[in-house]
C-alpha positions as a printed NumPy array, in Angstrom:
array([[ 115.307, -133.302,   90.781],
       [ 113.992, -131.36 ,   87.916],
       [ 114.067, -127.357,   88.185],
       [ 110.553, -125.446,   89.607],
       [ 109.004, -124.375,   87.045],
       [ 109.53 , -119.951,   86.912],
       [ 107.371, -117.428,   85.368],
       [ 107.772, -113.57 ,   85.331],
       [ 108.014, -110.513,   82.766],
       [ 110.561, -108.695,   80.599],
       [ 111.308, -105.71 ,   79.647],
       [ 112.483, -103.32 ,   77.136],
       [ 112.157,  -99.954,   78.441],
       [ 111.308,  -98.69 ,   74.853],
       [ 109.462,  -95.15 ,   74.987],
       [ 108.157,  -93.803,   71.627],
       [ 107.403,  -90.218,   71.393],
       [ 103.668,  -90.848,   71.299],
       [ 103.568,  -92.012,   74.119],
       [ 103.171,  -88.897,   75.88 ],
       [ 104.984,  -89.731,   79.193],
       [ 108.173,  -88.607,   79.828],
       [ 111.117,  -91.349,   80.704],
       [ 111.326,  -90.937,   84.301],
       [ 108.344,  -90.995,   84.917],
       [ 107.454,  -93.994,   82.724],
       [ 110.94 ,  -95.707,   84.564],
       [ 109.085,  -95.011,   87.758],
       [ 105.657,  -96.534,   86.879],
       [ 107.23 ,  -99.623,   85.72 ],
       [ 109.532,  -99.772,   88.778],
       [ 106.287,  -99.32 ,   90.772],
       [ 105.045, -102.326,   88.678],
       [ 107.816, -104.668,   89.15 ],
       [ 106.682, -104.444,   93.049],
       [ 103.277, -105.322,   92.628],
       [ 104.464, -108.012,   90.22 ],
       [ 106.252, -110.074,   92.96 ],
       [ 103.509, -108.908,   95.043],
       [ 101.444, -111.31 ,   92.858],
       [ 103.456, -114.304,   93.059],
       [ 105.705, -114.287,   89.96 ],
       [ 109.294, -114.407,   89.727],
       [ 111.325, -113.441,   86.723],
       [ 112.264, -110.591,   85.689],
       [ 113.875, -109.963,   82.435],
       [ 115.404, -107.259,   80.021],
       [ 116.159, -107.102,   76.689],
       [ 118.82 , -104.748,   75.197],
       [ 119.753, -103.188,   72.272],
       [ 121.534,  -99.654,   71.851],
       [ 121.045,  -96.156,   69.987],
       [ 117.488,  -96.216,   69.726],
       [ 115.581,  -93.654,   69.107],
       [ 112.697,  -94.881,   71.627],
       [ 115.475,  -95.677,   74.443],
       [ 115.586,  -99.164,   74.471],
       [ 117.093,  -99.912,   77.429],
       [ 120.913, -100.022,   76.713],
       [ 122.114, -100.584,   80.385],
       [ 119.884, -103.053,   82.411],
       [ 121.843, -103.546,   85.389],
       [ 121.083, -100.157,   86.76 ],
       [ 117.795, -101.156,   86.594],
       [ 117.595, -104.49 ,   88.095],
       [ 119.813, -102.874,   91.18 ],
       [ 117.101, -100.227,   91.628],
       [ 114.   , -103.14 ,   91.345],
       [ 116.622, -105.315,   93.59 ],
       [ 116.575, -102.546,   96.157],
       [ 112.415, -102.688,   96.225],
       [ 112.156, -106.473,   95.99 ],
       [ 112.887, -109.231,   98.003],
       [ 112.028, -112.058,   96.005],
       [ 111.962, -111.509,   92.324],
       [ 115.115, -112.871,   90.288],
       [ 116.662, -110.711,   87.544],
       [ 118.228, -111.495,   84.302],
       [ 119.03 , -110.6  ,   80.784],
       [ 117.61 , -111.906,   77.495],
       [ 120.263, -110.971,   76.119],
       [ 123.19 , -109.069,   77.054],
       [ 125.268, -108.559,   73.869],
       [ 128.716, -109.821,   75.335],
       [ 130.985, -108.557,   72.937],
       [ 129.926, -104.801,   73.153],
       [ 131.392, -105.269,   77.351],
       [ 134.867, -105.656,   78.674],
       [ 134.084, -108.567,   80.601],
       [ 135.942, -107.669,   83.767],
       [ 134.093, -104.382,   84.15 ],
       [ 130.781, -106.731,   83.481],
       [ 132.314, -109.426,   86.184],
       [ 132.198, -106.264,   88.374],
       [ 129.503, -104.494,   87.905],
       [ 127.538, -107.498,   88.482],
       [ 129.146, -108.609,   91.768],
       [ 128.079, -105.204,   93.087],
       [ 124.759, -105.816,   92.268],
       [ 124.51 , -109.559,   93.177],
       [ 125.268, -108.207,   96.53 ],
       [ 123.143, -105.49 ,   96.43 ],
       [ 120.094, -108.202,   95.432],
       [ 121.852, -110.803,   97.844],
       [ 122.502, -112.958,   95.12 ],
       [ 119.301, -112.25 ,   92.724],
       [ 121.23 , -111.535,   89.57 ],
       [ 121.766, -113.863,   86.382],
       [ 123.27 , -112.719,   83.218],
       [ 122.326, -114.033,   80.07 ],
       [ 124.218, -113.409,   76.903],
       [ 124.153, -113.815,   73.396],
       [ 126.302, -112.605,   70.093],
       [ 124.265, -110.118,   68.98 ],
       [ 123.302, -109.238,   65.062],
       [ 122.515, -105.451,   64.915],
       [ 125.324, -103.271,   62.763],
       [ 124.066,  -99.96 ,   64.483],
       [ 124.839, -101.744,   67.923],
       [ 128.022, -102.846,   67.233],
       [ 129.351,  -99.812,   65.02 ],
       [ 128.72 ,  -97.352,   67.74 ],
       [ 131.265,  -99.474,   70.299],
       [ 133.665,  -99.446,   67.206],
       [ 133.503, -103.15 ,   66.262],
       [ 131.746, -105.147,   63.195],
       [ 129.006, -108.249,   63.158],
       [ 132.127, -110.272,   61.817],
       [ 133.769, -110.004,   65.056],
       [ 131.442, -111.237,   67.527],
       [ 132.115, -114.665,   68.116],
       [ 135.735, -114.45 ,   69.082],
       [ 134.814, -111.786,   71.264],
       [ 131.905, -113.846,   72.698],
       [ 134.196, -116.596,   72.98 ],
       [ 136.558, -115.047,   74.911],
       [ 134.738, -112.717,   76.722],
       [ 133.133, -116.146,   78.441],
       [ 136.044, -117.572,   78.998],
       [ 136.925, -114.804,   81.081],
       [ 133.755, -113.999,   82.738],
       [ 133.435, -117.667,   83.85 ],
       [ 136.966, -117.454,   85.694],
       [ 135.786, -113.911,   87.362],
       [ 132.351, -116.444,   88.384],
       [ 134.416, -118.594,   90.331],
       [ 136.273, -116.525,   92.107],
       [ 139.754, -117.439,   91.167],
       [ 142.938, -115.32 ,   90.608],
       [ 144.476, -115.694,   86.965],
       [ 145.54 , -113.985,   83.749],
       [ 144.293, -114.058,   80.238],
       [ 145.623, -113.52 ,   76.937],
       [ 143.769, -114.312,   73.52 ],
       [ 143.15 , -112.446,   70.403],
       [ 140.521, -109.736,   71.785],
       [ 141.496, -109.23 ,   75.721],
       [ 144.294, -109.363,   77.279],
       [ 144.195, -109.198,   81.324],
       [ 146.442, -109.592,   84.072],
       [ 146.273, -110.737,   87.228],
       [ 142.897, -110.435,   87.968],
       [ 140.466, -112.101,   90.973],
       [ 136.708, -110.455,   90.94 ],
       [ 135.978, -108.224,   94.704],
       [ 133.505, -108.398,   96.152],
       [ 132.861, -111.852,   96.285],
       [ 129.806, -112.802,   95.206],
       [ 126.718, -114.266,   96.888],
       [ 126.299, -117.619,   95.314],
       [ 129.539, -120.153,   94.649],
       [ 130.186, -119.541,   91.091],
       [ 129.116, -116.53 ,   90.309],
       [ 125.532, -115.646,   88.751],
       [ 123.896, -118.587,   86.849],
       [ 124.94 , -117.84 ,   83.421],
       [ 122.286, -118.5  ,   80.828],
       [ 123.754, -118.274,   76.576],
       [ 121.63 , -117.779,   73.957],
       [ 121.433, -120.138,   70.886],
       [ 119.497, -119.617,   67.315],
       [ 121.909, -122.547,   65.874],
       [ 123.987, -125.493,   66.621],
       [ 126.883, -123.641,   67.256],
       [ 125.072, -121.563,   69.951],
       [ 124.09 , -124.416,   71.242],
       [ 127.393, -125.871,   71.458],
       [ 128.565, -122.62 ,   73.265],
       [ 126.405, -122.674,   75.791],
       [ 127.014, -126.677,   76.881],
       [ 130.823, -125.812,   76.346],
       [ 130.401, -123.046,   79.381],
       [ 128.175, -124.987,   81.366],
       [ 125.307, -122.725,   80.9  ],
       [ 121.335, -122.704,   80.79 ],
       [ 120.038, -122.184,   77.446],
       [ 117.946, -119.404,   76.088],
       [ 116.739, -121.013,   72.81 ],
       [ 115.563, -118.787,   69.729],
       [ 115.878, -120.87 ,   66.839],
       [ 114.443, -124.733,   65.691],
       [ 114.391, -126.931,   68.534],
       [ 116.416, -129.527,   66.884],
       [ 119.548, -127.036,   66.415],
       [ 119.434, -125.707,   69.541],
       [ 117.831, -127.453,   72.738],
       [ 117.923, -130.85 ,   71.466],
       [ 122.095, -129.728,   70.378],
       [ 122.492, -128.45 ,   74.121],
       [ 120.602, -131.72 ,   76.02 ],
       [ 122.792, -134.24 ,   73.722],
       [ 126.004, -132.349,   74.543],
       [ 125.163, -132.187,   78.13 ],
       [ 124.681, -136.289,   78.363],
       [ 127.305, -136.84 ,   76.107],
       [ 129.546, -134.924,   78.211],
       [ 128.638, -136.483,   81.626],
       [ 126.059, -133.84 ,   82.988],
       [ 122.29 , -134.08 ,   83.212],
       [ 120.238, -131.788,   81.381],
       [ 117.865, -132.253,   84.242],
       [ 120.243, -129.967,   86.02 ],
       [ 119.744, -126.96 ,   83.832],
       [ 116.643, -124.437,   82.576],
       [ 115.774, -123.184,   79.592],
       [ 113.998, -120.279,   78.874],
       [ 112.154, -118.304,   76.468],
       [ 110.07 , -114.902,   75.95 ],
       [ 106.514, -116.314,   75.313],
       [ 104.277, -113.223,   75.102],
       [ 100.843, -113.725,   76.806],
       [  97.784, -111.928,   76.688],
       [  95.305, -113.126,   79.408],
       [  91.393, -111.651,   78.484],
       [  87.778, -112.859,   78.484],
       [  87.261, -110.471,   75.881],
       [  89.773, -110.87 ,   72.82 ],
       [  87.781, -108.654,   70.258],
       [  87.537, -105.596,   73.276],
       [  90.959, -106.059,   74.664],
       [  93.378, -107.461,   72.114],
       [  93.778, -104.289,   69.466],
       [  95.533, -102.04 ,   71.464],
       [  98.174, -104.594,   72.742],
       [  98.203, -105.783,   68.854],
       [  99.227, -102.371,   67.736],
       [ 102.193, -102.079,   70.324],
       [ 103.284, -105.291,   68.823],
       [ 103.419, -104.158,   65.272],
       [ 105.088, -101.051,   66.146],
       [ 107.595, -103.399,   68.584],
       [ 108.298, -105.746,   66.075],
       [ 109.175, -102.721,   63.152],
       [ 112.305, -102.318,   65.357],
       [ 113.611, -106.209,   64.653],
       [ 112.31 , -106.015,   61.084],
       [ 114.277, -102.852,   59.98 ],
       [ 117.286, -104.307,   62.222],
       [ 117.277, -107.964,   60.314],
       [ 117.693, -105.872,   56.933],
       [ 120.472, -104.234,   58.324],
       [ 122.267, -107.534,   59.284],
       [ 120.989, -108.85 ,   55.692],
       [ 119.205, -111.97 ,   58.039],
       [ 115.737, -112.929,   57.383],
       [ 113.227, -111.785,   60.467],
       [ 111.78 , -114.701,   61.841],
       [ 108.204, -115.292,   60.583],
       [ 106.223, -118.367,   61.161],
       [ 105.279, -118.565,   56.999],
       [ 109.319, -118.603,   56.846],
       [ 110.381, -120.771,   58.953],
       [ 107.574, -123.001,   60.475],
       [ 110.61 , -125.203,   62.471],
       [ 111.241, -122.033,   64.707],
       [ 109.85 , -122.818,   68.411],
       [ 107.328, -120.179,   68.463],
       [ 107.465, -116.985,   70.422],
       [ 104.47 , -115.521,   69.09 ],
       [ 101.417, -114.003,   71.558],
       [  99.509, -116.289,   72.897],
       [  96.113, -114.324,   73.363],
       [  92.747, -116.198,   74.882],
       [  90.554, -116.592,   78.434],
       [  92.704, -118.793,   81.324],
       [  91.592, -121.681,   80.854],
       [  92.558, -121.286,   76.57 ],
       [  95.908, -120.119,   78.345],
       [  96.905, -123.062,   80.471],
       [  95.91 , -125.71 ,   77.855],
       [  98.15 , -123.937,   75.429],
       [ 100.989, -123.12 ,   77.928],
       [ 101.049, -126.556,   79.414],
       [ 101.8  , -128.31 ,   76.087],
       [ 104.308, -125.628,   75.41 ],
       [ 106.248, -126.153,   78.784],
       [ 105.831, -130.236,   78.238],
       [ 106.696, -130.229,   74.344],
       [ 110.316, -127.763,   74.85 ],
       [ 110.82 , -128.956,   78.59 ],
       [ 110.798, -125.099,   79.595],
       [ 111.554, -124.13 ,   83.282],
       [ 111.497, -120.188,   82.522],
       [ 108.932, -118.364,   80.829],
       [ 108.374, -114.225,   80.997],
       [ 105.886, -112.456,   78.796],
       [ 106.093, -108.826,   77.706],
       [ 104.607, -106.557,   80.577],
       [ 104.706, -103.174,   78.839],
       [ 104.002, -103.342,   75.055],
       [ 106.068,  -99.891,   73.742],
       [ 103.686,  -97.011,   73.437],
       [ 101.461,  -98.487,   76.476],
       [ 102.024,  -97.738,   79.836],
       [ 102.216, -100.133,   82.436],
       [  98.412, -100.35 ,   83.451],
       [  97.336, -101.483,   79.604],
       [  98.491, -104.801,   80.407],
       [  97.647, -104.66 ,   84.472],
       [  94.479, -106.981,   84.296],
       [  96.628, -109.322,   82.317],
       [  99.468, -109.653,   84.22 ],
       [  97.159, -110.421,   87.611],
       [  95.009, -112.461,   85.915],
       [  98.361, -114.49 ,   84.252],
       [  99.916, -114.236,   87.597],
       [  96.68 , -115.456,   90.082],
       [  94.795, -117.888,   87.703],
       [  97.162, -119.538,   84.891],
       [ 100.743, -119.626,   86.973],
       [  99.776, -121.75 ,   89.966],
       [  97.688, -124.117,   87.478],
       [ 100.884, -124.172,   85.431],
       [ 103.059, -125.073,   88.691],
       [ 100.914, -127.526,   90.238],
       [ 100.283, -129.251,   87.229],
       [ 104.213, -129.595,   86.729],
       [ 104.641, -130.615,   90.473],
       [ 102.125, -133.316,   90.219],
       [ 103.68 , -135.379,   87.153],
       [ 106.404, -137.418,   87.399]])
């Protein structure tokens, strides 16, 4: 049986100056929002994190989840992407056992490498050392998931008789979900038996993941993928579309200035056409579920969240949006995947 299809928002939590609001008060709003979200009928949602930023982007999103858990009863929360080498993953194993029972089992964690020198220099590590402690920081997380006593000793972590308390809500742990913007990423996250958070061509990463899965004996029909698609639901492009436009240039300064850190080329669709495209889709409903419903059929997505507070904006810019996304173009979008085969 292929996965229901899920839809929801993410955020970042990123405040500039400008914005005139001060950070509780903006953390309120957009807890406020997150109930009136599920209110609506949506699922997901999401947060992205990076550290040492001058706007606060959000550093620490399980704090936050664990306060939207505590207002919620439905909505499912994850991460796109926790950057697993900057955690001990024990103290990650814990802290998210506390709040999977806290949600009663609501939590997922995805991860992913990471690429940002100021990120990793103020934790005391390099760039260069990421993937062995990715590596093994999964290998150890996924033994805390399922609940088993054991030891550990590699080249980064070294732990000793360990077994993960509380239990947590769901038999193995939170679904795990690894990023991939190559083939090896890809090959990480089949090799850990995860759902795949692609952000790179489709033929190095999801079509990498889906032939490892068969070739390995699982079904890829078992597992979701998902992806930030920004979407921008208005009748009125030329009225409405500016001042979510701006927000995006200003949000997307942040990934430019940290690619030239990491001496990596930004993602741009003139550079690199192959790259499944996470760029805003802007137009009237119906413009919105023609374009979304090729998207979900040509990348076999199960998970899509779009940005629900563009930095600088407060949470009611996007409010007409967001309702019209999550009353007219979601249950289109799910019927229409319920109905074909």
């Amino acid at each position: 049986m292929k996965p229901d299809l899920r839809f929801g928002v993410v955020y970042d939590f990123r405040n500039p100056p400008q914005s005139g609001v001060d950070n509780p008060s903006f953390y309120a709003e957009i807890l406020d929002q997150a109930v009136w979200l599920e209110g609506l009928g949506l699922d997901l949602v999401w947060f992205t994190e990076h550290h040492f930023v001058e706007d606060g982007y959000l550093p620490s999103w399980i704090p936050v989840a664990t306060a939207m858990a505590a207002r919620t009863k439905i909505l499912r929360f994850s991460s796109d992407i926790s950057i697993l080498p900057l955690y001990h993953p024990v103290r990650l194993a814990e802290d998210l056992a506390v709040a999977d029972n806290l949600s009663n089992g609501r939590i997922d964690l995805g991860i992913g490498l990471g690429y940002v020198p100021r990120d990793f220099a103020g934790y005391g590590l390099t760039v260069p050392q990421r993937v062995s402690y990715t590596d093994e920081g999964l290998e150890i997380l996924t033994r805390c998931f399922r609940g088993e006593r054991f030891s550990f000793e590699g080249r980064r972590y070294r732990v000793e008789d360990v077994q993960i308390k509380p239990d947590y809500v769901l038999p193995g742990g939170p679904p795990l979900w690894v990023a991939a913007s190559s083939r090896e990423g890809a090959l990480r996250a089949a090799r850990f038996d995860a759902h795949l958070l692609p952000q790179g061509p489709y033929d190095t990463t999801i079509k990498v993941w889906r032939d490892e899965l068969q070739a390995t004996g699982r079904n890829p029909a078992d597992y979701r993928v998902g992806i930030i698609k920004p979407v921008f639901v208005t009748d009125d492009r030329e009225r409405d579309w500016p001042v979510i436009r701006a927000a995006e240039q200003y949000r997307m300064e942040y990934y430019a200035d940290a690619f030239r850190a990491s001496g990596r080329s930004a993602p741009s669709p003139d550079k690199d056409r192959e790259r499944i495209s996470q760029n805003w889709l802007v137009g009237n409903v119906e413009h919105c579920v023609t374009a979304l419903t090729a998207y979900i059929r040509e990348f076999g997505f199960t998970d899509l969240v779009t940005w629900a507070v563009p930095p600088g904006l407060r949470p009611d810019a996007v409010e007409a949006s967001l309702h019209k996304l999550a009353t007219e173009v979601v249950p289109r979008l799910k019927e229409a995947a319920r109905e074909r085969p």
